[in-house]
C-alpha positions as CSV (number, residue, x, y, z in Angstrom):
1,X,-9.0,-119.9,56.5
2,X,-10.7,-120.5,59.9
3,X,-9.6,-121.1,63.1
4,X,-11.2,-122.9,65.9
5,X,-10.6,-121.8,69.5
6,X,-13.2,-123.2,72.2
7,X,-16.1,-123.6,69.8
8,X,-15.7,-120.3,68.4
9,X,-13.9,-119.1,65.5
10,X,-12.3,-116.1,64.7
11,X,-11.3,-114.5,61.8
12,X,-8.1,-113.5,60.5
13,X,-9.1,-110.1,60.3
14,X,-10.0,-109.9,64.0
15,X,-6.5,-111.2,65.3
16,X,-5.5,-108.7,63.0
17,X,-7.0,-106.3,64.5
18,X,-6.8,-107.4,68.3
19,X,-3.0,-108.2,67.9
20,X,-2.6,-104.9,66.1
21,X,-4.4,-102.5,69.1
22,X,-2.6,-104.6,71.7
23,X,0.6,-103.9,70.1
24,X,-0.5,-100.0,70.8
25,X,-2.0,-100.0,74.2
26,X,0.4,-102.0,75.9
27,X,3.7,-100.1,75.8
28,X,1.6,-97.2,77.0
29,X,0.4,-99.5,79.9
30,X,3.7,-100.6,80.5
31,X,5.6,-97.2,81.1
32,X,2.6,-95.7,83.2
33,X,3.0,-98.8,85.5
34,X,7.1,-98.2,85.3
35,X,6.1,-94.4,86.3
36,X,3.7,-96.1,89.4
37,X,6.6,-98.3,90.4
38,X,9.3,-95.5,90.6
39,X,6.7,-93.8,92.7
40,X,6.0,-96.1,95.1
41,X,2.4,-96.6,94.4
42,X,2.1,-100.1,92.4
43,X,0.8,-102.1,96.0
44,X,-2.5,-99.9,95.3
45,X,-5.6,-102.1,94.1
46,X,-8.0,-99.7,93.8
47,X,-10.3,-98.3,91.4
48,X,-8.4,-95.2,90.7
49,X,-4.9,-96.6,90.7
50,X,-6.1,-98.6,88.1
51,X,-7.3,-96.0,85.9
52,X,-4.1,-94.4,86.7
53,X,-2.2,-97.5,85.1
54,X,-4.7,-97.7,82.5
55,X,-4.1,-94.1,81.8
56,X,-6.4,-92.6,79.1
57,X,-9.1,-90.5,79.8
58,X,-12.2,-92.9,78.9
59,X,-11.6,-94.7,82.1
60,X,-12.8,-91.4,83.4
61,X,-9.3,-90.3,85.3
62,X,-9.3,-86.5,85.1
63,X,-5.7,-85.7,86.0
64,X,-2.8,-86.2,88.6
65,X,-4.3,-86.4,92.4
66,X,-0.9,-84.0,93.0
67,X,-2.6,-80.8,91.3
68,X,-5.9,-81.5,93.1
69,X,-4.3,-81.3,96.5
70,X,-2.4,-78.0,95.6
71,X,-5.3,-76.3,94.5
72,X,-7.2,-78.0,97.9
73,X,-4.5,-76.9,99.8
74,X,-4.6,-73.1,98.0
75,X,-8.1,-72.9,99.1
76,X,-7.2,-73.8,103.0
77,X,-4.1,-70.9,102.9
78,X,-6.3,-68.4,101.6
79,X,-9.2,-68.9,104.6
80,X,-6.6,-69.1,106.5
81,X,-4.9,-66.3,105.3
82,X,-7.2,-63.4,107.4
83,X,-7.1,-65.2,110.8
84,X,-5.5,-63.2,113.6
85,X,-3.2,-66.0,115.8
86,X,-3.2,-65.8,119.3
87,X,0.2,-64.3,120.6
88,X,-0.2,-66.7,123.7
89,X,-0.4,-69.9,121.6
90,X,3.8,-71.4,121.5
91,X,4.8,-72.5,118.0
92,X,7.0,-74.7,117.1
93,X,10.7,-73.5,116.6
94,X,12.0,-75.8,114.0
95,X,10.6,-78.3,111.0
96,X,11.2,-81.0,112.4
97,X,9.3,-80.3,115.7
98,X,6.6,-78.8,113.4
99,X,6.3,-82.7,111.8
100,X,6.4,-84.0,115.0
101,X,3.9,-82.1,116.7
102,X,1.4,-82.9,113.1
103,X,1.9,-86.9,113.7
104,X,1.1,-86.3,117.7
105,X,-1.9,-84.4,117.1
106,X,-2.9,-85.6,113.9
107,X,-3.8,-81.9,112.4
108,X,-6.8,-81.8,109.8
109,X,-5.7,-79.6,106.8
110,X,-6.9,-76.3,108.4
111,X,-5.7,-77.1,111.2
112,X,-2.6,-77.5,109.3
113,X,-2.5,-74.4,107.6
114,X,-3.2,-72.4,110.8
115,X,0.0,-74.2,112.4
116,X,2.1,-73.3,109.1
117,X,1.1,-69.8,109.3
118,X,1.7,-68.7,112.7
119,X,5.2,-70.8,112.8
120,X,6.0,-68.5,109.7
121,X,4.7,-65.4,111.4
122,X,7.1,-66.2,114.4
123,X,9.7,-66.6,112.4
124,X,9.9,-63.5,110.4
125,X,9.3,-61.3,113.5
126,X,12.7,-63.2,115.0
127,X,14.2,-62.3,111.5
128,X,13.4,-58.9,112.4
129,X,14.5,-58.7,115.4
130,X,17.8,-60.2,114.4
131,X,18.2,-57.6,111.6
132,X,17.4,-54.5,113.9
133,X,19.7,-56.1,116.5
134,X,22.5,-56.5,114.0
135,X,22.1,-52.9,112.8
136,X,22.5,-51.8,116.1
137,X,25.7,-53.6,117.0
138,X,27.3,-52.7,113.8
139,X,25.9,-48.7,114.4
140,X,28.0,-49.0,118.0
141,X,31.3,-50.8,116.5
142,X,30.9,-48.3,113.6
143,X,30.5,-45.2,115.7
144,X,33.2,-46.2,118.6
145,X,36.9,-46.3,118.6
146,X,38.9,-49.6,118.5
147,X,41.2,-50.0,121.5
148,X,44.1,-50.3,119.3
149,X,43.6,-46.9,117.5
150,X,43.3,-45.3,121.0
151,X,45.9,-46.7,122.0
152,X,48.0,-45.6,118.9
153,X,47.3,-42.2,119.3
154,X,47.8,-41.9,123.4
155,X,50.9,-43.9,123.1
156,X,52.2,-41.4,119.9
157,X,50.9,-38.2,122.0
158,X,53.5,-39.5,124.7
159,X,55.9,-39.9,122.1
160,X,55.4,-36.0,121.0
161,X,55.8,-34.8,124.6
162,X,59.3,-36.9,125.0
163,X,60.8,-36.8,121.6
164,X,62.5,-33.4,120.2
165,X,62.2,-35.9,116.6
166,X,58.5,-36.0,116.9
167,X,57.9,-32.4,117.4
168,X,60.1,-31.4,114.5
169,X,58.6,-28.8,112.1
170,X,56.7,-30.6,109.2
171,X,57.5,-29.6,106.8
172,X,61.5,-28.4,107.0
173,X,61.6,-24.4,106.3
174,X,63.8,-24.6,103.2
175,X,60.1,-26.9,102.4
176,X,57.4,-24.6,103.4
177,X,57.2,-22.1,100.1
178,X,55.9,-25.4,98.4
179,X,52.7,-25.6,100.5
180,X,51.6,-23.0,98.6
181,X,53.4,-23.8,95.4
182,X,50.5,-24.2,92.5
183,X,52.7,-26.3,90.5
184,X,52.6,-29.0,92.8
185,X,49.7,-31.6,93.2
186,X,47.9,-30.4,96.7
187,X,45.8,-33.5,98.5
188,X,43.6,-32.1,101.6
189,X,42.7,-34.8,104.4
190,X,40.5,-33.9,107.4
191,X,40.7,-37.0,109.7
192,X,41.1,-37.6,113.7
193,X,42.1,-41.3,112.9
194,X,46.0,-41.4,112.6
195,X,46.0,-44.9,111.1
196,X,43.9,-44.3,108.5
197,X,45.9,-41.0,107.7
198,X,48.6,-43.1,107.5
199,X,47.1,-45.5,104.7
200,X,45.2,-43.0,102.9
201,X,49.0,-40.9,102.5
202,X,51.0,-43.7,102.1
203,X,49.0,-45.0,99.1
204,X,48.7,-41.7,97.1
205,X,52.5,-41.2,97.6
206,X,52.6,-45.1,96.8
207,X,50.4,-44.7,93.6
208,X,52.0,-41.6,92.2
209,X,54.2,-41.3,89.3
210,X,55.9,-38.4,90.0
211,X,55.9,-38.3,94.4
212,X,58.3,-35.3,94.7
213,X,55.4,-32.9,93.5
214,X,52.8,-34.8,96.0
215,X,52.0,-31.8,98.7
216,X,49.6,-33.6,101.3
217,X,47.9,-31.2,103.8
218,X,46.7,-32.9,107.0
219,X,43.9,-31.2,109.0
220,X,42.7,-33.0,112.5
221,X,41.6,-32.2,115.9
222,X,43.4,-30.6,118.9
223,X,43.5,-33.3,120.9
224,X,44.8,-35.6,117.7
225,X,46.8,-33.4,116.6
226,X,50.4,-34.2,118.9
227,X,50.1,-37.4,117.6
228,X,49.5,-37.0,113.8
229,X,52.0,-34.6,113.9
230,X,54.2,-37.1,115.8
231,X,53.9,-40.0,113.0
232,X,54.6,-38.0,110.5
233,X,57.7,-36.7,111.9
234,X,59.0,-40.1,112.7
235,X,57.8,-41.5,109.5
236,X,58.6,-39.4,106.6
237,X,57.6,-40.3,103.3
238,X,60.2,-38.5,101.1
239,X,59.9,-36.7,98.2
240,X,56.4,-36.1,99.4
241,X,55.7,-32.6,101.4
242,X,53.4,-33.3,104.5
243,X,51.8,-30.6,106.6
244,X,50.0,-31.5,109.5
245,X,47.5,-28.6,110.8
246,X,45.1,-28.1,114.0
247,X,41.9,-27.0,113.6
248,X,42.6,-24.9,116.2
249,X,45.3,-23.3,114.4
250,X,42.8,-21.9,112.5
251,X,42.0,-19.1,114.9
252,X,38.9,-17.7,112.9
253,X,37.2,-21.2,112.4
254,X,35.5,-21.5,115.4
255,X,32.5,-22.8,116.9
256,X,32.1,-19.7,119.4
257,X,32.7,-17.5,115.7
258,X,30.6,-19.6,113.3
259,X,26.9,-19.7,115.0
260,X,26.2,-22.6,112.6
261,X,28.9,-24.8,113.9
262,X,28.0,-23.9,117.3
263,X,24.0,-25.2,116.3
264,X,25.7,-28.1,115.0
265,X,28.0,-29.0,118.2
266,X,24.6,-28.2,120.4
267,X,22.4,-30.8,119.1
268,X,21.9,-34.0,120.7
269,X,19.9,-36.2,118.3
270,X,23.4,-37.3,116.1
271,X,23.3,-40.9,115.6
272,X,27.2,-40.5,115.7
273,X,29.9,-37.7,117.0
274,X,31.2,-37.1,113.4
275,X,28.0,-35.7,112.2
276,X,28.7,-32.3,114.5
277,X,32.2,-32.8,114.3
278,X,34.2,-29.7,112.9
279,X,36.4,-32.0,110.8
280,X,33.4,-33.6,109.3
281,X,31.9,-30.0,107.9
282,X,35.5,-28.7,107.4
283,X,35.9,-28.9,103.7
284,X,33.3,-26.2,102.6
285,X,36.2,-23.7,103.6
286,X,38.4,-24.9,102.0
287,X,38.7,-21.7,99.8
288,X,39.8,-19.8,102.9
289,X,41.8,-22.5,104.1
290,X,43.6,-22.2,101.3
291,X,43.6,-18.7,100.1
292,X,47.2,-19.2,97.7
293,X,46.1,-22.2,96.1
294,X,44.2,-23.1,92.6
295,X,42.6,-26.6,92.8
296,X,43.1,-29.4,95.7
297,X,42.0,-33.0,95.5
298,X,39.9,-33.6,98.8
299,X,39.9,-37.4,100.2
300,X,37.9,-38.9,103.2
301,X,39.8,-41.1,105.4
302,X,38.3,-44.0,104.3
303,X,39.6,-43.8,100.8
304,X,42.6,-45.7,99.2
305,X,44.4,-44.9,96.1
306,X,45.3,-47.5,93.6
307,X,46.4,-45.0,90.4
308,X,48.3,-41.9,89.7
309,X,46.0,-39.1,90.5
310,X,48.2,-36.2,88.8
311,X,45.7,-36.7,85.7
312,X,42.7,-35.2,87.8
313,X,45.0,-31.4,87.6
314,X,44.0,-31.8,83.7
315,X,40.7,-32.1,83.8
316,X,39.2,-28.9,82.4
317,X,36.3,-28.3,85.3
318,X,34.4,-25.8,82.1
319,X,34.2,-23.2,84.7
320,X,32.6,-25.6,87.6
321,X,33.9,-25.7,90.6
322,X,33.9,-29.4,92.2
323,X,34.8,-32.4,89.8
324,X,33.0,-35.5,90.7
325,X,31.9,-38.9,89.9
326,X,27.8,-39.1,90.1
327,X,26.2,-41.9,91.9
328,X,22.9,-42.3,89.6
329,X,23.8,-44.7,87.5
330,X,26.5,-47.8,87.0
331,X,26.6,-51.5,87.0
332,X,26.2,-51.6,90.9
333,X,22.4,-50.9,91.2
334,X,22.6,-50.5,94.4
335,X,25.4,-48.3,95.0
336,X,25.2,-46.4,92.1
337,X,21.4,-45.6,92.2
338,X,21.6,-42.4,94.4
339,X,19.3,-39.3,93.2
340,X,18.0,-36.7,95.8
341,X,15.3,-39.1,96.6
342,X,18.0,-40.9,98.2
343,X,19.0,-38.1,100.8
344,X,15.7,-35.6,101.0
345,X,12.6,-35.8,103.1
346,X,10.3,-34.9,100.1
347,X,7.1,-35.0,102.2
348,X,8.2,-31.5,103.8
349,X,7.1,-28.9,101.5
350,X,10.3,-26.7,101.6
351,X,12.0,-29.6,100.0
352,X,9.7,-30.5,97.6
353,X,9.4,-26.7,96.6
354,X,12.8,-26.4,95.8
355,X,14.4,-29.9,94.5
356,X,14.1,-32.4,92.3
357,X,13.4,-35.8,93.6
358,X,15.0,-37.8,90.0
359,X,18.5,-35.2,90.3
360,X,20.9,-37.0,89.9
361,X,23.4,-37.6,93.2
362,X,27.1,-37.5,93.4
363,X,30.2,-38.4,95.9
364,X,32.1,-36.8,98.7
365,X,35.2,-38.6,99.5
366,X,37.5,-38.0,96.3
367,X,36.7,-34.7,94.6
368,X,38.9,-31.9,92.2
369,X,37.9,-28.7,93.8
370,X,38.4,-25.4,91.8
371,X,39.2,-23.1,94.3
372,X,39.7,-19.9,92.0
373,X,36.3,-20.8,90.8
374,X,34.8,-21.3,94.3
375,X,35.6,-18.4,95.7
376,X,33.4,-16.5,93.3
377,X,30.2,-18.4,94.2
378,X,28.1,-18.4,97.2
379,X,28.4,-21.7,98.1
380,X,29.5,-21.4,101.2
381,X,26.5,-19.2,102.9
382,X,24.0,-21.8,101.0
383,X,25.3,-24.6,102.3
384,X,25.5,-23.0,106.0
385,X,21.9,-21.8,105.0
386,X,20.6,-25.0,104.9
387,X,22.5,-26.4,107.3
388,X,20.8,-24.1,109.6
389,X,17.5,-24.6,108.2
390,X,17.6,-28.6,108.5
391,X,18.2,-27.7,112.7
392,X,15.5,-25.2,112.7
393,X,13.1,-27.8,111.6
394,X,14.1,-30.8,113.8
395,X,16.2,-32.3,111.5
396,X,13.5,-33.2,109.2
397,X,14.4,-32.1,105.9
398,X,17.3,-35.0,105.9
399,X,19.5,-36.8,108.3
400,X,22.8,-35.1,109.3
401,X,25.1,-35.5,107.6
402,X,27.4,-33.4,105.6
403,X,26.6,-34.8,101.8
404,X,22.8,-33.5,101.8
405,X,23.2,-29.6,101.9
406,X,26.7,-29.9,99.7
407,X,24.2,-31.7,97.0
408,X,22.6,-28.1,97.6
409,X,25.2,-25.7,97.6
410,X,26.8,-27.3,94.5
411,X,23.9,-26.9,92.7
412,X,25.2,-25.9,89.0
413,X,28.7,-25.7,90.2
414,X,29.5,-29.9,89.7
415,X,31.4,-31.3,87.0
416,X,31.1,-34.9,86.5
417,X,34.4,-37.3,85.9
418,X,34.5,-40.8,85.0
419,X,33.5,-43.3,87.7
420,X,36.6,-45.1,87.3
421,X,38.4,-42.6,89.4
422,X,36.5,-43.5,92.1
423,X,34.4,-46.7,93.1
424,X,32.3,-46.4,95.8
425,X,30.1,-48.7,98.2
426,X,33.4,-51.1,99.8
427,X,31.8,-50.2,103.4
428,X,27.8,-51.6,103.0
429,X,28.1,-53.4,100.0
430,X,29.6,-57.2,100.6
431,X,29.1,-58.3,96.9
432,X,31.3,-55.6,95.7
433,X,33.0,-56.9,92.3
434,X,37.0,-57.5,93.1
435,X,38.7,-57.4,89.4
436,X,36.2,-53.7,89.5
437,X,37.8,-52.8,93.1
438,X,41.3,-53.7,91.6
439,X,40.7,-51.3,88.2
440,X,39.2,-48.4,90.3
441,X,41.6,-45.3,91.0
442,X,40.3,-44.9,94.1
443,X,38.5,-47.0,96.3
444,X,36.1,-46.0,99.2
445,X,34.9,-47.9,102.1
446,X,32.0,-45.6,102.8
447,X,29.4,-46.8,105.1
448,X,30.1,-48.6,108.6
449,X,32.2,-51.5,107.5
450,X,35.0,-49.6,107.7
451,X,38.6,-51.7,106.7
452,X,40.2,-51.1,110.5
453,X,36.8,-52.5,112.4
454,X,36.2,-55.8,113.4
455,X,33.4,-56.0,111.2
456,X,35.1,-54.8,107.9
457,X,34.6,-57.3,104.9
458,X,37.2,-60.0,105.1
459,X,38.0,-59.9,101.5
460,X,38.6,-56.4,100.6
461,X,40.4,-55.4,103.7
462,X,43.4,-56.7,102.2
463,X,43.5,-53.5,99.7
464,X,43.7,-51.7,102.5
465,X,45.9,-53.2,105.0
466,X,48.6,-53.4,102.0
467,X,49.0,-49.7,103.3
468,X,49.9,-50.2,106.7
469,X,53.2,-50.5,108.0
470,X,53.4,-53.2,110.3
471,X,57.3,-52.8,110.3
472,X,56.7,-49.8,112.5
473,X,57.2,-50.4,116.1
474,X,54.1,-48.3,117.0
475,X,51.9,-50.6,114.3
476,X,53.5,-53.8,115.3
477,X,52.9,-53.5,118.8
478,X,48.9,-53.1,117.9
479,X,46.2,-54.9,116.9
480,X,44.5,-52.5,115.1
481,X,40.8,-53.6,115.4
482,X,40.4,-54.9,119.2
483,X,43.6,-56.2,121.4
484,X,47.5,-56.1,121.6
485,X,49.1,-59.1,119.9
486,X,52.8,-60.0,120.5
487,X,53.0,-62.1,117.4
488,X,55.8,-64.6,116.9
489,X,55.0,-65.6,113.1
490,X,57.5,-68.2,112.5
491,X,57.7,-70.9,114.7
492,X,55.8,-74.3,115.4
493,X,55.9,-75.8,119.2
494,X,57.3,-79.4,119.2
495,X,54.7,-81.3,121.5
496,X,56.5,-81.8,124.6
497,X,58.0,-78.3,124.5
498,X,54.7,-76.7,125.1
499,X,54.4,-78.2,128.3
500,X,57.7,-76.1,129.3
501,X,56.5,-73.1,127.3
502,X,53.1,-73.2,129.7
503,X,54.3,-73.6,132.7
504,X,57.0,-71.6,132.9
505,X,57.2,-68.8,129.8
506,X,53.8,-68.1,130.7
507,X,53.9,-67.9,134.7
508,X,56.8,-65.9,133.6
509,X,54.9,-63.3,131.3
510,X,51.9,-63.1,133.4
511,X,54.1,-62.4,136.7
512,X,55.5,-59.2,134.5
513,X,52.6,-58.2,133.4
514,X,51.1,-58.1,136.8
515,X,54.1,-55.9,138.2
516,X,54.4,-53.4,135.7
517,X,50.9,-52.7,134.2
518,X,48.1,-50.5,136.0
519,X,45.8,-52.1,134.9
520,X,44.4,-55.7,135.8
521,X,45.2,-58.1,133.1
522,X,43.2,-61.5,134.0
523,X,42.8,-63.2,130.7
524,X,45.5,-64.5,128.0
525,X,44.3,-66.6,124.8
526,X,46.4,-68.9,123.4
527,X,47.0,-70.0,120.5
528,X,49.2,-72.6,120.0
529,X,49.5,-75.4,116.8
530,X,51.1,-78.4,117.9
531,X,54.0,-79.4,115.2
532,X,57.5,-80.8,115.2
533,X,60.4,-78.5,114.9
534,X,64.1,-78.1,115.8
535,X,65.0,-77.7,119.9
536,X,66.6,-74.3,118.7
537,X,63.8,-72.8,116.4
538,X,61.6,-72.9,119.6
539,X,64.2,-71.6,121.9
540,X,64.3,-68.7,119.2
541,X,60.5,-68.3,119.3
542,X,60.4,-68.3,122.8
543,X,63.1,-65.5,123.0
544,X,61.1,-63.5,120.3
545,X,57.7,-63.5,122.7
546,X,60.2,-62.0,125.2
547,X,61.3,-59.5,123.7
548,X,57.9,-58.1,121.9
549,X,56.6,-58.9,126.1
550,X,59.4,-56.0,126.8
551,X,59.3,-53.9,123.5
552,X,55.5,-53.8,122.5
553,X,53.7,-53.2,126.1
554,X,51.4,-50.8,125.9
555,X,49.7,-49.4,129.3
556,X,47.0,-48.4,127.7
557,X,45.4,-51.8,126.6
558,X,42.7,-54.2,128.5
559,X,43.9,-57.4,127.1
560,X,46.3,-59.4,125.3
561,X,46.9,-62.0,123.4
562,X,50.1,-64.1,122.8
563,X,49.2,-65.4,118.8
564,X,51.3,-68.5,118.3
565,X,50.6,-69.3,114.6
């Protein structure tokens, strides 16, 4: 059969075949021109949009413009990559005037590149900066002492000077044969911070099974000590035995006595007071300290207990002398990831003659110490050794610090326990796992995020302030990381009320605190939250502030703040 079109005929076989390759080609035309349309590109008449509908390779289209550009734009970087840029020549400080300042001046690529570079370049030197600066604020709220802690201990050092209660003997004489009772559980803290004494007791006490055989021993400093001692006494936490001790009670353990300590208390190149504090290098006499006792659990100030500790007394120590959790290796790869590398200058040749970078590390803050087995070592005189040595050469062999030349003097003598009796890392490491802070024994909030600063992490304070009595006059008066607050919890202000509360309460609260404090009190914050609530549950609220205005003043503090919440 034929069929005439136009003066020509075509076969059946050729519509055939026409009909069957247009059938082919054209849904593949169709979605590369659906692809051009969802990009934005199907106005384009040229050439090479064309072959881009078309699509396949005979029309002599190589690939996607995109990848030619990156590898153009590789090229550029690279050149560019070696320039120095002038430190005179101002960059832009944002994207956005980055675009703008490309459409003004209509950059070529280079030119481009060159811009891109140096804006970068800027910008990770004012990271930089910002890091170093943030360091160094945190290094100063780290090494100070919050107002409200100061305040604490001045206004409980008063309190031991005027109260017979507060200087009472700790612990009562029919009590004192148990300090050195070996039956009982002995905890040793060395600490000039009284509220964190306070949490650090109060949880073991809190934690233990069997409190009545808890014997705490409380060592701090001679100016501290009236007001430790004073807490205590006026907040006893019976069946638990509490001793509170002066260093310089401890006539022989002196600076003027010990030439070490008094190399220590000389030097002047500690980042921070504790590292040549006494307290600080108090616990490698312990054996002396303690001359009746058989094992102690040592804790750092900084520590909270969530478990029964009495298990630790079981532990068989196979002759060593301090039982502790080793910092090489757990989940935490950052915490747990401490080896003498960590601590040790091994580019001075006395320490790299003597250790072994890969040793594995372990922690101060919770430790079992064996004092039977202690006093038949030499640890003592290696660790002072060092100690010495590290001054003699400039500090150089490590920082100061009190963990370096213990990793020393313990050589042989450690015993590790399992890390769940004591998770460290809560005081540097923000991303620390809560259901594994929650599980630990004891937690630790080494580094300078302590739980009492300003700048502790918001989330796991609350393990720690669950510890602190805010009942107690002394506590509730304070603010514990930066000002007094006289809180009034549970009241709202109606709205017209606060009007009456501001002109009057508080004309009223600032003329008493400018008659009976020393010291000039300008500014007041308020915080107030505007709500609806009975005439009398405001009068109540209002009487509250007044009586935490009489009952919590302290003449210590620099400001105030009336917290209305």
């Amino acid at each position: 059969m034929k069929v005439k079109a136009a003066a020509r005929y075509f076969s059946n076989r050729t519509i055939f075949c026409t009909v069957l390759a247009l059938a082919f080609l054209l849904p593949f035309v169709f979605i590369l021109t659906a692809v051009d349309t969802l990009e934005g590109v199907n106005d384009c008449s040229s050439s090479d949009c064309l072959r881009r509908r078309l699509g396949p390779s005979f029309l002599g289209w190589s690939g996607d413009d995109s990848t030619k550009l990156v590898k153009e734009l590789y090229k550029i970087l690279e050149q560019v990559n070696s320039l120095e840029i002038p430190d005179s020549e101002k960059f832009p400080e944002s994207f956005s005037e980055f675009l703008s300042d490309m459409k003004d001046k209509e950059y070529d690529a280079k030119k481009f590149a060159i811009r891109l570079k140096a804006m970068i370049e800027n910008m990770d030197k004012e990271v930089k900066r910002s890091r170093l600066a943030e360091q160094l604020h945190k290094h100063f709220v780290a090494t100070s002492i919050p107002k409200g802690i100061h305040c604490l201990t001045l206004r409980l050092t008063d309190e031991y000077s005027s109260n017979s209660r507060a200087r009472k003997q700790l612990p009562a004489p029919e009590l004192l044969s148990l300090l050195s009772d070996n039956s009982c559980h002995h905890f040793v803290l060395a600490t000039d911070n009284i509220l964190a004494a306070s949490v650090v007791v109060t949880s073991v006490v809190r934690s233990s099974m069997n409190p009545g055989r808890v014997v705490f021993h409380v060592i701090t400093d001679k100016k501290t000590y009236p007001g430790m001692h004073a807490w205590f006494a006026l907040n006893p936490l019976s069946p638990a035995i509490i001793e509170v001790k002066g260093v310089h009670q401890f006539h022989w353990l002196r600076r003027e006595t010990i030439p070490v300590l008094k190399a220590i208390a000389n030097y002047h190149g500690a980042r921070s007071p504790k590292y040549i504090s006494l307290l600080n290098h108090l616990r490698i006499y312990l054996p002396e300290i303690f001359p009746n006792l058989n094992k102690v659990v040592f804790l750092d100030d900084d520590v909270v207990v969530q478990r029964d500790l009495s298990p630790l007394w079981l532990i068989d120590l196979s002759g060593k002398v301090n039982g502790a959790v080793e910092t090489c290796k757990g989940e935490d790869t950052w915490v747990m990831a401490k080896s003498f590398r960590t601590y040790f200058n091994f580019s001075h040749p006395l320490i790299a003659d003597k250790l072994d970078p890969d040793e594995c590390a372990w922690a101060y803050g919770m430790n079992i110490f064996d004092l039977n087995a202690w006093r038949k070592t030499n640890i003592r005189e290696t660790y002072l050794l060092w100690v010495m040595e590290n001054l003699k050469s400039s500090v150089t062999l490590w920082k100061l610090g009190t963990l370096p030349p213990a990793l020393i003097a313990f050589r042989g003598y450690v015993h590790p326990i399992d890390s769940s009796w004591h998770m460290l890392g809560l005081g540097y490491q923000e991303m620390t796992n809560t259901d594994s802070v929650r599980k630990a024994a004891v937690i630790h909030y080494n580094g300078q995020c302590k739980p009492w600063l300003e700048i502790g992490y918001k989330h796991l304070q609350p393990f720690w302030t669950r510890h602190v009595n805010y009942t107690n006059d002394f506590i509730r008066s304070l603010h514990t990381e930066t000002r007094i607050i006289l809180s009034c919890e549970a009241c709202r202000f109606s709205f017209p009320l606060f009007f009456f509360f501001q002109v009057f309460v508080l004309d009223f609260l600032n003329l008493f605190w400018f008659f009976t404090c020393p010291l000039n009190l300008e500014d007041m914050h308020i915080n107030y939250t505007v709500t609806h609530f009975p005439y009398w549950e405001t009068l109540g609220c209002l009487h509250e502030i007044m009586k935490c205005a009489v009952n919590s003043f302290c003449i210590y503090s620099v400001d105030y703040i009336v917290h209305l919440s």
